[in-house]
PDB file of N, H, CA, C and O in Angstrom:
ATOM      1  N   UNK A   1       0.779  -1.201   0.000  1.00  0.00           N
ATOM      2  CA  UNK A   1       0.000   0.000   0.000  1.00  0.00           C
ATOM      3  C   UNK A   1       0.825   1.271   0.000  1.00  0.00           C
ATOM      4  O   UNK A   1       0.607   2.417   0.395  1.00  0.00           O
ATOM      5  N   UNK A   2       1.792   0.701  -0.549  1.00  0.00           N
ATOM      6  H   UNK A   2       1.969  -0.230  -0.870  1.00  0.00           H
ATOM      7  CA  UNK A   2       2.844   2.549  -0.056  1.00  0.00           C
ATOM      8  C   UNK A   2       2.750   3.127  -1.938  1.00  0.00           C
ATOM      9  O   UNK A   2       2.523   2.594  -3.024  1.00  0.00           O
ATOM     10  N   UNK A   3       3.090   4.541  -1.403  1.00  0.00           N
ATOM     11  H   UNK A   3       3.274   4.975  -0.520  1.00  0.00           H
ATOM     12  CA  UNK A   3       2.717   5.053  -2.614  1.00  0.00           C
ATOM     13  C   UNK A   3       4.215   4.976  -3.858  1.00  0.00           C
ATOM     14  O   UNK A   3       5.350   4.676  -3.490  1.00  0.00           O
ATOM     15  N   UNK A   4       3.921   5.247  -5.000  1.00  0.00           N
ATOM     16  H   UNK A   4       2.999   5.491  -5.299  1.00  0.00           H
ATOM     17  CA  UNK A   4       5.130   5.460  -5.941  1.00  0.00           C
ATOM     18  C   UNK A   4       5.746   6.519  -5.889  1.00  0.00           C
ATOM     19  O   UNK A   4       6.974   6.534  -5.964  1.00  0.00           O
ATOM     20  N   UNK A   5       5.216   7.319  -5.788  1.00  0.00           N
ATOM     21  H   UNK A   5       4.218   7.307  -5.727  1.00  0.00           H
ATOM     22  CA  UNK A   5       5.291   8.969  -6.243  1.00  0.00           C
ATOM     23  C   UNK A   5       4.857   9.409  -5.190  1.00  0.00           C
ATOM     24  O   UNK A   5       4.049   8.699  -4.590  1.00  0.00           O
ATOM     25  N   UNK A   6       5.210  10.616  -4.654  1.00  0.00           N
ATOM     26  H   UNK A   6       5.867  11.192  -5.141  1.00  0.00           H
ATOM     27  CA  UNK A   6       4.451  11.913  -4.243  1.00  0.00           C
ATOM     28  C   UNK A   6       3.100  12.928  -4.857  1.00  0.00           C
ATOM     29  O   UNK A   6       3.319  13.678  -5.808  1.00  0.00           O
ATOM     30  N   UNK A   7       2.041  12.875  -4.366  1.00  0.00           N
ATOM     31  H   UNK A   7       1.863  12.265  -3.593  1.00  0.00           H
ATOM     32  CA  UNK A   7       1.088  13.248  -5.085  1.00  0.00           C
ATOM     33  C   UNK A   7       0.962  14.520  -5.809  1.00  0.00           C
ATOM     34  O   UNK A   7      -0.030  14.759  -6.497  1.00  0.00           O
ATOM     35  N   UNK A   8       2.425  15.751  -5.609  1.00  0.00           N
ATOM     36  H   UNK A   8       3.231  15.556  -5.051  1.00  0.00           H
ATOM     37  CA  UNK A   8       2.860  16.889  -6.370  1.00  0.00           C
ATOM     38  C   UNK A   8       3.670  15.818  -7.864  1.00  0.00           C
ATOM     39  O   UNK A   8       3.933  16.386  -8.924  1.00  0.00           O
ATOM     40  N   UNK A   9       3.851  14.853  -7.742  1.00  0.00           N
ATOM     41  H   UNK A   9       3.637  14.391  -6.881  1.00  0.00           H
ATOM     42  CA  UNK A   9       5.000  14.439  -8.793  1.00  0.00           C
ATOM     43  C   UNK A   9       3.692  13.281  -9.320  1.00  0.00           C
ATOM     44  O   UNK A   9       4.218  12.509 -10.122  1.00  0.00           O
ATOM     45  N   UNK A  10       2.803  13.072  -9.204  1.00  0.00           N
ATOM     46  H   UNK A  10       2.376  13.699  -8.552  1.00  0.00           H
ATOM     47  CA  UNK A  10       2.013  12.388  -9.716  1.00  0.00           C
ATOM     48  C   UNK A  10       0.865  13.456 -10.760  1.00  0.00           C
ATOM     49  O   UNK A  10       0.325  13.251 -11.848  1.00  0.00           O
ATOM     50  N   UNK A  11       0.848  14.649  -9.785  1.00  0.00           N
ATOM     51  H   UNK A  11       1.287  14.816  -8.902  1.00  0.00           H
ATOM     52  CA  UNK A  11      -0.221  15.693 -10.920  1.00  0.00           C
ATOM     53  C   UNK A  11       0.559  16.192 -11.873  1.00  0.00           C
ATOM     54  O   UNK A  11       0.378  15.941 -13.065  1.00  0.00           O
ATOM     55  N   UNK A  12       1.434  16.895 -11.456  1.00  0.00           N
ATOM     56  H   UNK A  12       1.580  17.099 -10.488  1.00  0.00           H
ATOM     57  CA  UNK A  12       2.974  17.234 -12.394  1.00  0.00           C
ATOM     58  C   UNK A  12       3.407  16.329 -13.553  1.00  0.00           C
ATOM     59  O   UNK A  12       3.846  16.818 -14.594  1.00  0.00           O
ATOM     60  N   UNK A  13       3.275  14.946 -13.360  1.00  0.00           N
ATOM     61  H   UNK A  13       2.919  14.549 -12.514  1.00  0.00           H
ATOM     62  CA  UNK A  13       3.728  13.832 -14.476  1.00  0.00           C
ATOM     63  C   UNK A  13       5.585  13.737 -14.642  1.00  0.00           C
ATOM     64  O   UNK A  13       6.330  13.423 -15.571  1.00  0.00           O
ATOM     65  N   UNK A  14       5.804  14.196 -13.192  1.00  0.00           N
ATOM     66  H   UNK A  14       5.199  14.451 -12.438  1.00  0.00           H
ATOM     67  CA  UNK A  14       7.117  14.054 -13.179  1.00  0.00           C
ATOM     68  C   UNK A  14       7.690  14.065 -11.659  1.00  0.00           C
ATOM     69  O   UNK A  14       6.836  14.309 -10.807  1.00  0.00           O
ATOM     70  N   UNK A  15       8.855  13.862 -11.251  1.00  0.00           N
ATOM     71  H   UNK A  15       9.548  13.663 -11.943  1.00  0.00           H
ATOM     72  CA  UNK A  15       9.210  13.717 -10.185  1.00  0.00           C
ATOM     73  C   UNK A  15      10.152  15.359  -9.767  1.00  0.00           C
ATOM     74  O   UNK A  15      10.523  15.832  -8.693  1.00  0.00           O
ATOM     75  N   UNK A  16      10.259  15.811 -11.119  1.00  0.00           N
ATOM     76  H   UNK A  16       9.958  15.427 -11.992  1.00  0.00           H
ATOM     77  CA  UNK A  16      11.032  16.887 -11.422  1.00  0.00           C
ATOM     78  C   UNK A  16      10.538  18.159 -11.729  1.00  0.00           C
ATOM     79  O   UNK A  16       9.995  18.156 -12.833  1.00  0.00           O
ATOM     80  N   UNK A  17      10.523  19.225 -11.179  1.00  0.00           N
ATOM     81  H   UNK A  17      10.964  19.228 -10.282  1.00  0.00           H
ATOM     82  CA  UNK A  17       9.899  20.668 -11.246  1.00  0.00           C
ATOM     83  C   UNK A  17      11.062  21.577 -11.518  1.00  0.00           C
ATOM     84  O   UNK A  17      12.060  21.417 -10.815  1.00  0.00           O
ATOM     85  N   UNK A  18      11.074  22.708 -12.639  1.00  0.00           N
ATOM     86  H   UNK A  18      10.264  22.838 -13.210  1.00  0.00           H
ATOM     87  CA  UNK A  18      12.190  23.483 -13.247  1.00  0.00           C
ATOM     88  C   UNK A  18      11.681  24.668 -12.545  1.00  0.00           C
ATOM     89  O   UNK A  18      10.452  24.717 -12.502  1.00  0.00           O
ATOM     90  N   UNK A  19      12.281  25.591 -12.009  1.00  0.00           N
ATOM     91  H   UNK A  19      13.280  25.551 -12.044  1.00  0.00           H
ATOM     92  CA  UNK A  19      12.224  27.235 -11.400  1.00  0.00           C
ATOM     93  C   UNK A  19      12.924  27.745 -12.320  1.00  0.00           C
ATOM     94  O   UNK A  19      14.065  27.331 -12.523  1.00  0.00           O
ATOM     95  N   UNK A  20      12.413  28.674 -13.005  1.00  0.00           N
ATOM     96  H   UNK A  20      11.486  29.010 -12.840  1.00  0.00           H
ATOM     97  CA  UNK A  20      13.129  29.499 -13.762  1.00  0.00           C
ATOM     98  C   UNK A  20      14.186  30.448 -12.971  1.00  0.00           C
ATOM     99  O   UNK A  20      13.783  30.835 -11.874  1.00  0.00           O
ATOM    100  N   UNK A  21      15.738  30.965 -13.449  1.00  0.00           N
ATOM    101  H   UNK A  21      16.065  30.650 -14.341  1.00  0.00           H
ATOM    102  CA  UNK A  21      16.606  31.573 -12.874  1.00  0.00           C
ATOM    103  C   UNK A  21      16.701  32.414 -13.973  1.00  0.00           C
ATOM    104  O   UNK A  21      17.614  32.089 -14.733  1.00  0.00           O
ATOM    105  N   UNK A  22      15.988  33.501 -14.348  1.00  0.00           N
ATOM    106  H   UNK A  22      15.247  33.765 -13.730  1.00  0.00           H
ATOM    107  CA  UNK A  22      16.696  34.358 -15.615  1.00  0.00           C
ATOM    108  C   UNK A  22      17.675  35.135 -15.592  1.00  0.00           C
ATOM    109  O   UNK A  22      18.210  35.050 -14.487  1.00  0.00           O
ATOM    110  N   UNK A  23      18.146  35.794 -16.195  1.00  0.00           N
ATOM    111  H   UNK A  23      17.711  35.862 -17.093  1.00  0.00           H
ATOM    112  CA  UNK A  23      19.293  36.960 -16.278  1.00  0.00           C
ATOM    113  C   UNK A  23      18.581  38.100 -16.734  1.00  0.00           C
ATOM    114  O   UNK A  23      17.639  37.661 -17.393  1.00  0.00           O
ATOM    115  N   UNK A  24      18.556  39.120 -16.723  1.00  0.00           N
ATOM    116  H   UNK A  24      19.321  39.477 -16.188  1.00  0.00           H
ATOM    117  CA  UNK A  24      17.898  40.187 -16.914  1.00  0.00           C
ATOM    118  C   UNK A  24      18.133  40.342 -18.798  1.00  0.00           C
ATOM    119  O   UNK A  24      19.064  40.381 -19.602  1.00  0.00           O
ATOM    120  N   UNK A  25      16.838  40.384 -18.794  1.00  0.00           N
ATOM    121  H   UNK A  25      16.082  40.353 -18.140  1.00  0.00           H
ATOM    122  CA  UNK A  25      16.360  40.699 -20.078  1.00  0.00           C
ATOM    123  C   UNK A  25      14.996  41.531 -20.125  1.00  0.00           C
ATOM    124  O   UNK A  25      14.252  41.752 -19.169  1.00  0.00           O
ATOM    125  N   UNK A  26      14.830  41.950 -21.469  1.00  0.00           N
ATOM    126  H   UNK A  26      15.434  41.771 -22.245  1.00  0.00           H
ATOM    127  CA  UNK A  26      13.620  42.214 -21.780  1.00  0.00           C
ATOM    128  C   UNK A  26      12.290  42.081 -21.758  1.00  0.00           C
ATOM    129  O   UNK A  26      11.871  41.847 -20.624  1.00  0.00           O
ATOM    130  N   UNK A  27      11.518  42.140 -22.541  1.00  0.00           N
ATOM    131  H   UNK A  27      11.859  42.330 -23.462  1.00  0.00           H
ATOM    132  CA  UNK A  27      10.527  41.912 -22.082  1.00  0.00           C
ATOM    133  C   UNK A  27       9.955  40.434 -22.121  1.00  0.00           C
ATOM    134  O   UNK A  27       9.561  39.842 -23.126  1.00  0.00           O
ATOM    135  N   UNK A  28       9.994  39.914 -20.688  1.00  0.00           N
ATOM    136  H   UNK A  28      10.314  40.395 -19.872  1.00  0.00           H
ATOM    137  CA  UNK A  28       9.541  38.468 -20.435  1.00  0.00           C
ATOM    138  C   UNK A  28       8.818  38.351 -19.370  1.00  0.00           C
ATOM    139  O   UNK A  28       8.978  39.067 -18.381  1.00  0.00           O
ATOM    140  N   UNK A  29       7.829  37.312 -19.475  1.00  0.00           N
ATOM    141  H   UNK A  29       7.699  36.731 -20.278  1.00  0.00           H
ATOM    142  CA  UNK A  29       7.285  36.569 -18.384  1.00  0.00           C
ATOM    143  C   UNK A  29       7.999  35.755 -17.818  1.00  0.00           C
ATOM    144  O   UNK A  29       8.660  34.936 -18.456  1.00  0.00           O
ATOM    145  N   UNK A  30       8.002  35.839 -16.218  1.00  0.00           N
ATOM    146  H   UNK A  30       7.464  36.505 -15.700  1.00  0.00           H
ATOM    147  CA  UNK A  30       8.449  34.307 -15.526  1.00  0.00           C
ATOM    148  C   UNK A  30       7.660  34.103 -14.660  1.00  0.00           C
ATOM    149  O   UNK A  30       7.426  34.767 -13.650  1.00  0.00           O
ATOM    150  N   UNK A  31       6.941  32.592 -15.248  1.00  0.00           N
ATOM    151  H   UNK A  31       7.131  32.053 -16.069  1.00  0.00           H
ATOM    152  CA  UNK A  31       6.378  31.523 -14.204  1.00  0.00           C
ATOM    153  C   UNK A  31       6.898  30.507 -13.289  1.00  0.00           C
ATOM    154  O   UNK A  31       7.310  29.398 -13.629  1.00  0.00           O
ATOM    155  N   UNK A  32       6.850  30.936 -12.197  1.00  0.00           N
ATOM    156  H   UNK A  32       6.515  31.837 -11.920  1.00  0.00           H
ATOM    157  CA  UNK A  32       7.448  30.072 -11.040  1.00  0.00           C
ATOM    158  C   UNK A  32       6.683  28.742 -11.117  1.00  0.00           C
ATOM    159  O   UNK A  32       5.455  28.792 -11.048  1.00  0.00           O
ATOM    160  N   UNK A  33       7.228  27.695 -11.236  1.00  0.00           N
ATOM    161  H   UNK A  33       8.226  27.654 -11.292  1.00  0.00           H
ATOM    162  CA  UNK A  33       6.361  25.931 -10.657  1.00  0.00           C
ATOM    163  C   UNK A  33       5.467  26.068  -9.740  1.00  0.00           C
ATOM    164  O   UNK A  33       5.737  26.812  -8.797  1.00  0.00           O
ATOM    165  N   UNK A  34       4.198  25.397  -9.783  1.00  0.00           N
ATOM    166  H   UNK A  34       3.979  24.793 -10.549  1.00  0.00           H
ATOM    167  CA  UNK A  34       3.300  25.649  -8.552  1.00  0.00           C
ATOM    168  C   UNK A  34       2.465  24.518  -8.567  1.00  0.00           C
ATOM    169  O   UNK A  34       1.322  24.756  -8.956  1.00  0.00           O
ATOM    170  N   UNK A  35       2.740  23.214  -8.217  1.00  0.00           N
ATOM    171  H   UNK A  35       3.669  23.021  -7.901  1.00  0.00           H
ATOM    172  CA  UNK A  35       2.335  21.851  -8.262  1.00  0.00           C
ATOM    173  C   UNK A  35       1.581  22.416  -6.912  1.00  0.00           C
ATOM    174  O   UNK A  35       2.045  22.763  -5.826  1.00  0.00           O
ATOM    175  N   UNK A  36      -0.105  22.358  -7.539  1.00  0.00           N
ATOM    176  H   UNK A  36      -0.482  22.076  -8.421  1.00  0.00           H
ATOM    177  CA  UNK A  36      -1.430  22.255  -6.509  1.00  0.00           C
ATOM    178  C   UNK A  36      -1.889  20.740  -6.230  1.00  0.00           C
ATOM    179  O   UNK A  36      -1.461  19.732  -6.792  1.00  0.00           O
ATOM    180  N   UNK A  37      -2.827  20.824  -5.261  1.00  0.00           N
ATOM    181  H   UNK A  37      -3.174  21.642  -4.804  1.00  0.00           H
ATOM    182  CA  UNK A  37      -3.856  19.763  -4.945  1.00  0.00           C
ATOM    183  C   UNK A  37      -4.432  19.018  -6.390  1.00  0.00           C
ATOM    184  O   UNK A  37      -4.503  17.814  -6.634  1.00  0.00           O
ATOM    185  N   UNK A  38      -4.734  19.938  -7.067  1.00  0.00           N
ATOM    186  H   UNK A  38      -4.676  20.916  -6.869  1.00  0.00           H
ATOM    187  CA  UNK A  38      -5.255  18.802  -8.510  1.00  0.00           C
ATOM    188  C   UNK A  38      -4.697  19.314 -10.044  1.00  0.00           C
ATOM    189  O   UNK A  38      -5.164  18.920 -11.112  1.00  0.00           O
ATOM    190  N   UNK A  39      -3.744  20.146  -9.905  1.00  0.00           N
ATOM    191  H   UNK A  39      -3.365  20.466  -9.037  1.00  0.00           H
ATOM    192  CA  UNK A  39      -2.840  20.227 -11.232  1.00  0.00           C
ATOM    193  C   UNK A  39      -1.512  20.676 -10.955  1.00  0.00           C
ATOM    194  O   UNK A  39      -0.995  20.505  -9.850  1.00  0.00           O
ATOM    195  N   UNK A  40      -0.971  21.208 -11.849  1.00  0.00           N
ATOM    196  H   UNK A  40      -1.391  21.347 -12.746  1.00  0.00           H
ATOM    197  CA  UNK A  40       0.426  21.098 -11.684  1.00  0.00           C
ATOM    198  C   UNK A  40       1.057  22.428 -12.807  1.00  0.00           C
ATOM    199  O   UNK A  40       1.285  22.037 -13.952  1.00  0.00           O
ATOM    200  N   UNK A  41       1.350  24.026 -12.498  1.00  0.00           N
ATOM    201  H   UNK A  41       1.165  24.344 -11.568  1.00  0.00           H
ATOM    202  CA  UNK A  41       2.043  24.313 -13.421  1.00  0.00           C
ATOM    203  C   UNK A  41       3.317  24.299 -13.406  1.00  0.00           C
ATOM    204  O   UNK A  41       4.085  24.133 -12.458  1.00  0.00           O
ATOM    205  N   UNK A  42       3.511  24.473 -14.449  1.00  0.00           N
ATOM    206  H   UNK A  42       2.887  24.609 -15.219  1.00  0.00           H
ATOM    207  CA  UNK A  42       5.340  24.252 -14.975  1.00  0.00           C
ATOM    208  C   UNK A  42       5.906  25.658 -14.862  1.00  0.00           C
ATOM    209  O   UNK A  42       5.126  26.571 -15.134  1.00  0.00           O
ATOM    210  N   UNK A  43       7.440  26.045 -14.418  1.00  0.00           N
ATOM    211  H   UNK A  43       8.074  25.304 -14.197  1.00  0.00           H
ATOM    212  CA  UNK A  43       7.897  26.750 -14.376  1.00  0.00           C
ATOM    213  C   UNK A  43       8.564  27.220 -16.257  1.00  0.00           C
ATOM    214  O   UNK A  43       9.022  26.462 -17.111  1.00  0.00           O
ATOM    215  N   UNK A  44       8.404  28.305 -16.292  1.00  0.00           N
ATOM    216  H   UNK A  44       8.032  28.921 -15.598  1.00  0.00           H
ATOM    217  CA  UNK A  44       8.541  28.841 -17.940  1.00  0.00           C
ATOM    218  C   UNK A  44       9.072  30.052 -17.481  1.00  0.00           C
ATOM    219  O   UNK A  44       9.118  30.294 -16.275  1.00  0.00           O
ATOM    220  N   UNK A  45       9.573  31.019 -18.526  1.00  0.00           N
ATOM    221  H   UNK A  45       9.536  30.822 -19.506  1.00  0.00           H
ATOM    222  CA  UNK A  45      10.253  31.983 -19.055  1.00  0.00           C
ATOM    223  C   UNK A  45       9.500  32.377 -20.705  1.00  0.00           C
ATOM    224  O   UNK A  45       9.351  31.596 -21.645  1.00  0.00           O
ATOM    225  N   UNK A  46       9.207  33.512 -20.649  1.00  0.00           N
ATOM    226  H   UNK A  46       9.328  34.147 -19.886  1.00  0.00           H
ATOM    227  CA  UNK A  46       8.387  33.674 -21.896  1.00  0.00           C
ATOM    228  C   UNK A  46       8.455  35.020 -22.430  1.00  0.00           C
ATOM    229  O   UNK A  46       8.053  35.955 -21.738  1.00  0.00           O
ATOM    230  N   UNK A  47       9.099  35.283 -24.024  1.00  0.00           N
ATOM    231  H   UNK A  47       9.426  34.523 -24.586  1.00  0.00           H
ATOM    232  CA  UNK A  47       9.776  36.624 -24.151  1.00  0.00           C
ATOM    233  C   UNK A  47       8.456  36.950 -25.416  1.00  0.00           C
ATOM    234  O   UNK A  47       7.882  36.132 -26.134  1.00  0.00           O
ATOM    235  N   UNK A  48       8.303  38.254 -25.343  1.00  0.00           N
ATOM    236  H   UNK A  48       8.769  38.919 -24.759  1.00  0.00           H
ATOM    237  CA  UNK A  48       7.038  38.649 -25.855  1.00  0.00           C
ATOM    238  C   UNK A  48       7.449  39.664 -26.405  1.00  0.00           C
ATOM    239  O   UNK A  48       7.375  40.728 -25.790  1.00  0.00           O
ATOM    240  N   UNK A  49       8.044  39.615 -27.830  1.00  0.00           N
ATOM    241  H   UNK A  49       8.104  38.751 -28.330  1.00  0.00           H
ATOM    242  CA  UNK A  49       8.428  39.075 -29.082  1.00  0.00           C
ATOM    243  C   UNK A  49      10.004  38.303 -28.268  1.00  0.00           C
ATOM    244  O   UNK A  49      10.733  38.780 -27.399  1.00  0.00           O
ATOM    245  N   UNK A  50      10.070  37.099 -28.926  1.00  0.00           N
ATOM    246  H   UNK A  50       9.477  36.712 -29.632  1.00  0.00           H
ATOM    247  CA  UNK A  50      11.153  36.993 -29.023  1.00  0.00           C
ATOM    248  C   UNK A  50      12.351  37.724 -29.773  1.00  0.00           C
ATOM    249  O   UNK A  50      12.796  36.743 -30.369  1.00  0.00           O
ATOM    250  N   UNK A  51      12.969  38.511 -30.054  1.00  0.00           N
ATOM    251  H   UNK A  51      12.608  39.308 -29.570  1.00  0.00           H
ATOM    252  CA  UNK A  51      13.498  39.270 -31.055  1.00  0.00           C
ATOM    253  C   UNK A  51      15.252  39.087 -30.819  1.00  0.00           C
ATOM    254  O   UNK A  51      15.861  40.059 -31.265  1.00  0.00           O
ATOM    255  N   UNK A  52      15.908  38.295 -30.362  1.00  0.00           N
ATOM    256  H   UNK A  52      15.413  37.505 -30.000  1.00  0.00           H
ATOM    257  CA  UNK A  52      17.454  38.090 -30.283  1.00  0.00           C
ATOM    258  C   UNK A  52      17.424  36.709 -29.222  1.00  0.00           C
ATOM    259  O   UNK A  52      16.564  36.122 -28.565  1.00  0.00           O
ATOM    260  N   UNK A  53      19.002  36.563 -29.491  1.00  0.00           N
ATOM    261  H   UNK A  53      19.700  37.040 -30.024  1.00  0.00           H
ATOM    262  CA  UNK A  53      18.940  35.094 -28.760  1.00  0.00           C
ATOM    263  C   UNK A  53      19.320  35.919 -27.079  1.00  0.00           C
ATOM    264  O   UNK A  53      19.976  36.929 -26.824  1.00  0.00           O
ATOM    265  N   UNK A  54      18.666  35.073 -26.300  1.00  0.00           N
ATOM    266  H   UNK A  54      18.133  34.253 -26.508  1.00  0.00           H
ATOM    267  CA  UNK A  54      18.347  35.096 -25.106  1.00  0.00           C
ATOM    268  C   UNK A  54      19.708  34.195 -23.818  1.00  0.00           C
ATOM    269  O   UNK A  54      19.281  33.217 -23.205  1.00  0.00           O
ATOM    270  N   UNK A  55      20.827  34.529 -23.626  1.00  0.00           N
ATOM    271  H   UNK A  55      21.174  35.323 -24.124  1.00  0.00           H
ATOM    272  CA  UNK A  55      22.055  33.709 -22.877  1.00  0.00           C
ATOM    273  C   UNK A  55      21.408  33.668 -21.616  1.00  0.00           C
ATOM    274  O   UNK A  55      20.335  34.166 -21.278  1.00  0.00           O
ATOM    275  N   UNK A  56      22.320  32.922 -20.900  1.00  0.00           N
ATOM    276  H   UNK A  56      23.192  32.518 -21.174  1.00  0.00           H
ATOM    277  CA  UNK A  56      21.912  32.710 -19.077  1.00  0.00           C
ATOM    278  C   UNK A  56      20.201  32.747 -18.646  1.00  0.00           C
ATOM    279  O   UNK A  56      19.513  33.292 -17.782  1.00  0.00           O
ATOM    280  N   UNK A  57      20.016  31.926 -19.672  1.00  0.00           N
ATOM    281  H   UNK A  57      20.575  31.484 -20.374  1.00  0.00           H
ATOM    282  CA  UNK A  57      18.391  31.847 -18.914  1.00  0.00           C
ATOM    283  C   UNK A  57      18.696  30.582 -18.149  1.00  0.00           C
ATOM    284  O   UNK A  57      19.158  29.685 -18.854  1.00  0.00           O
ATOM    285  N   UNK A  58      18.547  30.311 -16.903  1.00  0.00           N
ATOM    286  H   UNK A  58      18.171  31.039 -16.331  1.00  0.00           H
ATOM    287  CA  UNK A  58      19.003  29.448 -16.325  1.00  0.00           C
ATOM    288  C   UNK A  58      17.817  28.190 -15.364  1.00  0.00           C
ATOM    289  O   UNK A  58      17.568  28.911 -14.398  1.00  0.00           O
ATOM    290  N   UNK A  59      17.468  27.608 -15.245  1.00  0.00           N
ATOM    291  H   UNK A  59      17.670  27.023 -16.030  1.00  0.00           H
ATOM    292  CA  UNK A  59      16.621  27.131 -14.536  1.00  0.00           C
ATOM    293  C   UNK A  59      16.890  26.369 -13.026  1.00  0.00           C
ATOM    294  O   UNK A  59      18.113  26.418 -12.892  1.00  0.00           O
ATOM    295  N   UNK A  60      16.479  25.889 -12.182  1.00  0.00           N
ATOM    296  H   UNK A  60      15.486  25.849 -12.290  1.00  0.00           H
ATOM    297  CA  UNK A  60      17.021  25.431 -10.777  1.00  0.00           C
ATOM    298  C   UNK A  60      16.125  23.733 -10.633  1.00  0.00           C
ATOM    299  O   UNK A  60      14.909  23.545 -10.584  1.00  0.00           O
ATOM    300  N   UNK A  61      16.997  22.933 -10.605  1.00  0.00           N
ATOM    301  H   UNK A  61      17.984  23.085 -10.646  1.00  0.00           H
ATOM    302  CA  UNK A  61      15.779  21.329 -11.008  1.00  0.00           C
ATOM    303  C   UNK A  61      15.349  21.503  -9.152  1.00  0.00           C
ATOM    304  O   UNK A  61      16.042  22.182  -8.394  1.00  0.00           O
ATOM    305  N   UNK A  62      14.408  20.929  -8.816  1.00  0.00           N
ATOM    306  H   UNK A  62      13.846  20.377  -9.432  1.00  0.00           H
ATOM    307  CA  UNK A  62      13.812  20.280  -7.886  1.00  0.00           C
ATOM    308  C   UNK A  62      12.947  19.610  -8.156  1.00  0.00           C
ATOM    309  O   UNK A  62      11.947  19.702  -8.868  1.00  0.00           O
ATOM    310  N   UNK A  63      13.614  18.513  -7.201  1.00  0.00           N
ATOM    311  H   UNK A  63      14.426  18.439  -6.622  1.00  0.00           H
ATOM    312  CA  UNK A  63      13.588  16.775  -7.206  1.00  0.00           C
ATOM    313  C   UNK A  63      12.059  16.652  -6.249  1.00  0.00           C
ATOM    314  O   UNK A  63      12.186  17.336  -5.233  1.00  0.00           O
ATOM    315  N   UNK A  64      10.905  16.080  -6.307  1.00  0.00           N
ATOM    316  H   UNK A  64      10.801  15.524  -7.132  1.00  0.00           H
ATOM    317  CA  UNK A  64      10.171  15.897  -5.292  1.00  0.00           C
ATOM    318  C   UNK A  64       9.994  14.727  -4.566  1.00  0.00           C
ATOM    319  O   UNK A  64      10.668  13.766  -4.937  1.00  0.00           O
ATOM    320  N   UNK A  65       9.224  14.574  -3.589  1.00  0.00           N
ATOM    321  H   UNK A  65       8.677  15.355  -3.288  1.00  0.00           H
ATOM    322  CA  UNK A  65       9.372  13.108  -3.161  1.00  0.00           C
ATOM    323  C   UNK A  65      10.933  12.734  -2.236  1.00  0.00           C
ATOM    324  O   UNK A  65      11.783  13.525  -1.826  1.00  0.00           O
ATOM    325  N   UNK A  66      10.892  11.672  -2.158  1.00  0.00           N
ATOM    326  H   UNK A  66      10.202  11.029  -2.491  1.00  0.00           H
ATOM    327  CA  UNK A  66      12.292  11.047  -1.691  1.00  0.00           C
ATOM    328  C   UNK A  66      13.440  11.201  -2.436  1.00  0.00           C
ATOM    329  O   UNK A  66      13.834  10.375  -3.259  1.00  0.00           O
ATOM    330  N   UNK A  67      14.138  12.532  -2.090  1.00  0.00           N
ATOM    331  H   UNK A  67      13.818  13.203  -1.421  1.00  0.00           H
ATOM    332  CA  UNK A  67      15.413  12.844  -3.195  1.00  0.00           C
ATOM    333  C   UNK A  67      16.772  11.499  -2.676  1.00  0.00           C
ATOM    334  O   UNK A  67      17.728  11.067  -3.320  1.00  0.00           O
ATOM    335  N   UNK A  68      16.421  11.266  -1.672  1.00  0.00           N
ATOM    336  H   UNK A  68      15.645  11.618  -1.150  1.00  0.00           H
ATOM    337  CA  UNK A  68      17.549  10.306  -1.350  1.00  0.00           C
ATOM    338  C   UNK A  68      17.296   8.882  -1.515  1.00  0.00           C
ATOM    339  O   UNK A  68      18.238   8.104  -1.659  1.00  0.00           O
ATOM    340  N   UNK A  69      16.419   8.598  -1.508  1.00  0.00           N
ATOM    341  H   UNK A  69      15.653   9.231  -1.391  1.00  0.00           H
ATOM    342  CA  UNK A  69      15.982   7.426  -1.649  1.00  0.00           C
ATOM    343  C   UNK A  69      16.535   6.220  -0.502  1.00  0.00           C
ATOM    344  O   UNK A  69      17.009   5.097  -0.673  1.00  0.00           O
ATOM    345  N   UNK A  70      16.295   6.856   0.473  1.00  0.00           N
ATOM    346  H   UNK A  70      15.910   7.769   0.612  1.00  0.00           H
ATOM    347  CA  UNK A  70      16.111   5.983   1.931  1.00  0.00           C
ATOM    348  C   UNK A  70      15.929   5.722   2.988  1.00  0.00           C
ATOM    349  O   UNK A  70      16.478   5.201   3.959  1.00  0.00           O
ATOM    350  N   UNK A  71      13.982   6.696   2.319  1.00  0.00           N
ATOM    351  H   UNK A  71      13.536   7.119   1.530  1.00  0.00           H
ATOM    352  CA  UNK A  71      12.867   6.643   3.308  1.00  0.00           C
ATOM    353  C   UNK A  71      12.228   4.858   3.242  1.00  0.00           C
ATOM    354  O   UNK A  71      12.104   4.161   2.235  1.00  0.00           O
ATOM    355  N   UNK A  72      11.965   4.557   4.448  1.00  0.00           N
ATOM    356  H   UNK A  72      12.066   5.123   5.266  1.00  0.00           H
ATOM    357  CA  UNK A  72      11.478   3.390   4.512  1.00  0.00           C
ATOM    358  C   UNK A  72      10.356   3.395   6.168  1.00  0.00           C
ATOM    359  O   UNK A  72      10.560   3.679   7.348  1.00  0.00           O
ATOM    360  N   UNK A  73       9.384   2.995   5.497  1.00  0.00           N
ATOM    361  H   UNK A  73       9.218   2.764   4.538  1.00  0.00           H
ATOM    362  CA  UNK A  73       8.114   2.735   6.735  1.00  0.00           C
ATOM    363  C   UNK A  73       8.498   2.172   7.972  1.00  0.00           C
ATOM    364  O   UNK A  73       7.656   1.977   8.849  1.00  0.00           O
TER     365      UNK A  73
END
């Protein structure tokens, strides 16, 4: 009866959530990760026009659930 997943990494469809880290640019959106009770958004970066290439957009992984893997009941 024990679970697989964590129920943020089960709505998400991943065990893995990206935080956006940008570098200062123009004109962009940044969406922070925000794994709720019954969905899951994704962390993004979003340039509105894109108009040149974009360096050091950087993101931060977090692992959910058992990052170590040696929780046991």
């Amino acid at each position: 009866g024990l679970i697989t997943q964590s129920p943020a990494a089960t709505f998400c469809g991943s065990d893995w959530l990206f935080a956006p880290l940008p570098a200062a640019a123009g004109d962009r959106v940044v969406t922070q990760p925000d794994p709720g009770p019954m969905s899951c958004l994704n962390g993004s970066i979003q340039y509105t026009p894109l108009t040149a290439l974009q360096a050091n957009q950087d993101y931060l992984a977090i692992l959910l659930g058992d990052c170590t893997g040696n929780w046991s009941p």
